[in-house]
C-alpha positions as CSV (number, residue, x, y, z in Angstrom):
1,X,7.6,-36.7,-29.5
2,X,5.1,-34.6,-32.1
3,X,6.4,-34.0,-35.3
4,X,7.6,-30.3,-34.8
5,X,10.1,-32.2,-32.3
6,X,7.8,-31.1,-28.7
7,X,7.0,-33.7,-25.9
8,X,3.1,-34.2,-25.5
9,X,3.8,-33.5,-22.3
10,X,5.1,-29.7,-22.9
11,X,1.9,-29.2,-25.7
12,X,-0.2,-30.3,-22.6
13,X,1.0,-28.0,-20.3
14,X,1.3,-25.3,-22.3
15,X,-2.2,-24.0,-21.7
16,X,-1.5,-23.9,-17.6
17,X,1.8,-22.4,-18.1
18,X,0.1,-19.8,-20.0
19,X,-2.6,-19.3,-17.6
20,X,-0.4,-18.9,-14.7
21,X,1.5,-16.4,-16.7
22,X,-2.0,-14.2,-17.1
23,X,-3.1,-14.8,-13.4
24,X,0.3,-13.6,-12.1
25,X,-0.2,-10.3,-14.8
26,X,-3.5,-9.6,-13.7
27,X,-2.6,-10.0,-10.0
28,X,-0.4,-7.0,-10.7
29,X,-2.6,-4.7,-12.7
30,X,-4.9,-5.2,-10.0
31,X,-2.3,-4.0,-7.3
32,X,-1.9,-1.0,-9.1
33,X,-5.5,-0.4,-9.9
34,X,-5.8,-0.6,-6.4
35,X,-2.8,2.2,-5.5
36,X,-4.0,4.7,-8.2
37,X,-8.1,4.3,-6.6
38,X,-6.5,4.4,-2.9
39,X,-4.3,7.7,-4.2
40,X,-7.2,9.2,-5.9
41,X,-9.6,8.8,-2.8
42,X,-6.7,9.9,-0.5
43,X,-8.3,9.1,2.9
44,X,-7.4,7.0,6.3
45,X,-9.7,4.4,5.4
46,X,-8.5,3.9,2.1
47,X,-4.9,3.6,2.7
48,X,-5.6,1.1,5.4
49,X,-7.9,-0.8,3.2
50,X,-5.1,-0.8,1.0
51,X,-2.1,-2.5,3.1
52,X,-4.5,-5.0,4.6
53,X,-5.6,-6.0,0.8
54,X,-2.5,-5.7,-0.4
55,X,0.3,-6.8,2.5
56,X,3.5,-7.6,-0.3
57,X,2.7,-4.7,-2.8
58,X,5.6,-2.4,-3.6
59,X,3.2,1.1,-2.3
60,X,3.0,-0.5,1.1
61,X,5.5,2.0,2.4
62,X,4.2,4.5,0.7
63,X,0.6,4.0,2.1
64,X,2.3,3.4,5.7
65,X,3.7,6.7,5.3
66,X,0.6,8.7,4.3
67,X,-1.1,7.1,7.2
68,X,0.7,8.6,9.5
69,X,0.3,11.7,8.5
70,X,-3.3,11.3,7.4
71,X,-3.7,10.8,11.4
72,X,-1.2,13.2,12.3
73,X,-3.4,15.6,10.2
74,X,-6.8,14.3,11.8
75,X,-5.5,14.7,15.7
76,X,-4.3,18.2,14.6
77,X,-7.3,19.2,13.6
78,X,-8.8,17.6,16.9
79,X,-6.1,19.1,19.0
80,X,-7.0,22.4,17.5
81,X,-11.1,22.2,17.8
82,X,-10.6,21.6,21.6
83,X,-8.2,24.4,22.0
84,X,-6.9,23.3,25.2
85,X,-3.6,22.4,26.5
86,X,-4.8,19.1,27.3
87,X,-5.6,18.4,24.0
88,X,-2.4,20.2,22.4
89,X,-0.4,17.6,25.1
90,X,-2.4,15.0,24.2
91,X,-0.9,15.8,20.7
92,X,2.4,16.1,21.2
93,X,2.2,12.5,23.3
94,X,1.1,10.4,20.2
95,X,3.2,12.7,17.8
96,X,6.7,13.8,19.1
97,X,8.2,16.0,17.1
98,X,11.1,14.5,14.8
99,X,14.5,15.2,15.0
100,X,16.6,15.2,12.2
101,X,20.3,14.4,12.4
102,X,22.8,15.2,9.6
103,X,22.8,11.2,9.3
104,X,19.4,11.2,8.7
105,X,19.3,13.4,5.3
């Protein structure tokens, strides 16, 4: 025992705990650095870039969700350009339309 009553032990793993601590606080700035730079550029590629960076974070849902209709949006616009009823089928194949049930709200 020191004199203040710690184990050398403790005083010698003090520094690690410590360091740990800092990673682990970094590790989630970082993740949210990440979100608020993926929200500000607001694009496909971003979002995806996002989930496959960050696979546990908390805006995975989130991102997951404005993927979707980040491509919904993009084969609208696609469906539209073509102006054909192929392409509005083609549409409506890779995005039914939802529908709600009381349940669901």
């Amino acid at each position: 025992m020191t004199r203040a009553g710690t184990s050398p032990r403790i005083v010698r793993m003090a520094p690690r705990v410590v360091s740990l601590v800092l990673l682990c606080l970094l590790a989630g700035c970082s993740d949210l650095q990440d979100w608020q730079s993926t929200q500000r550029a607001d694009t496909l590629e971003a979002y995806q870039s996002f989930v496959e960076g960050h696979p546990e974070s908390q805006y995975v849902t989130v991102a997951e969700r404005r993927i979707r209709e980040l491509t919904e949006d993009r084969d609208w616009r696609i469906a539209n350009e073509r102006d054909s009823a192929e392409s509005y089928r083609n549409f409506i194949n890779e995005h039914p339309p939802v529908v709600r049930t009381y349940r669901d709200s």
